[in-house]
C-alpha positions in Angstrom: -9.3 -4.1 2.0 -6.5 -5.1 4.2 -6.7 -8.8 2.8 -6.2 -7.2 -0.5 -2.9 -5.2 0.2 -1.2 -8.2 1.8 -2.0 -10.1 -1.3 -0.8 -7.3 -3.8 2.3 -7.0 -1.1 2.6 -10.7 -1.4 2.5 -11.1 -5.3 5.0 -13.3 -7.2 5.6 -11.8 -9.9 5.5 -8.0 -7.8 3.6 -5.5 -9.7 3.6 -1.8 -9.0 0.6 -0.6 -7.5 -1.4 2.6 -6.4 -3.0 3.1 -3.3 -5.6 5.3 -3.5 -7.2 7.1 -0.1 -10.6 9.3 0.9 -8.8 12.5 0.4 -7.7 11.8 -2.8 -4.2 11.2 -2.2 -2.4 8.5 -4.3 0.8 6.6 -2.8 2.5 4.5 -5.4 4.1 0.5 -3.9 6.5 0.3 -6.1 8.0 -2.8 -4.8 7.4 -5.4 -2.4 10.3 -4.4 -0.1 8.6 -0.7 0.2 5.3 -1.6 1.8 4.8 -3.4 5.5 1.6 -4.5 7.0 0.7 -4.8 10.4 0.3 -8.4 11.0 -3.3 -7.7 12.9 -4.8 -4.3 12.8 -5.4 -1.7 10.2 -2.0 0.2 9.6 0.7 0.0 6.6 3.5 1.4 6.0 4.9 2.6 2.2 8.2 4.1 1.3 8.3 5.7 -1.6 11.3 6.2 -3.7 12.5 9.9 -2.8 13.1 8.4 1.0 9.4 9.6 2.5 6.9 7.1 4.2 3.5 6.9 4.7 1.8 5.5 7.9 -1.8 5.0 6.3 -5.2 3.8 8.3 -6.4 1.3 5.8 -10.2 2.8 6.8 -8.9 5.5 4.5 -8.1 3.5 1.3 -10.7 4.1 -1.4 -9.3 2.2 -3.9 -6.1 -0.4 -5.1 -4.9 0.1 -8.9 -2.5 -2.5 -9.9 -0.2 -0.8 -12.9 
C-alpha cells in the first residue's frame, strides 16, 4: 500500500485522491504539496485544506480512490 501512495503522491499530472482507513475515515490529498511520506517506514502525513493534518499508520488504509 505504501508503494501505492508514493506513486499517487508522485503523479504527473496530480490527481486528487481519497484515502480511505479501517475505521472508515476518509482523508482527501488534494495536491501533491499536501501529502509527505516517510522515506522508510509506514507513516504519512496529509494536510487538508482547512489547516488540519493527519499523521496516518498506512496498516490502517483500506482503500486509495483516485477522483
Amino acid at each position: 500500500m505504501i508503494r501505492d501512495i508514493r506513486k499517487l503522491a508522485k503523479a504527473v499530472p496530480f490527481k486528487t485522491f481519497n484515502i480511505r482507513l479501517s475505521d472508515g475515515e476518509r482523508i482527501i490529498v488534494s495536491d501533491a504539496n499536501s501529502i509527505a511520506v516517510a522515506p522508510e517506514g509506514d507513516r504519512i502525513v496529509v494536510f487538508t485544506d482547512d489547516g488540519e493534518f493527519h499523521l496516518v499508520n498506512v496498516a490502517q488504509v483500506t482503500e486509495l480512490v483516485v477522483s
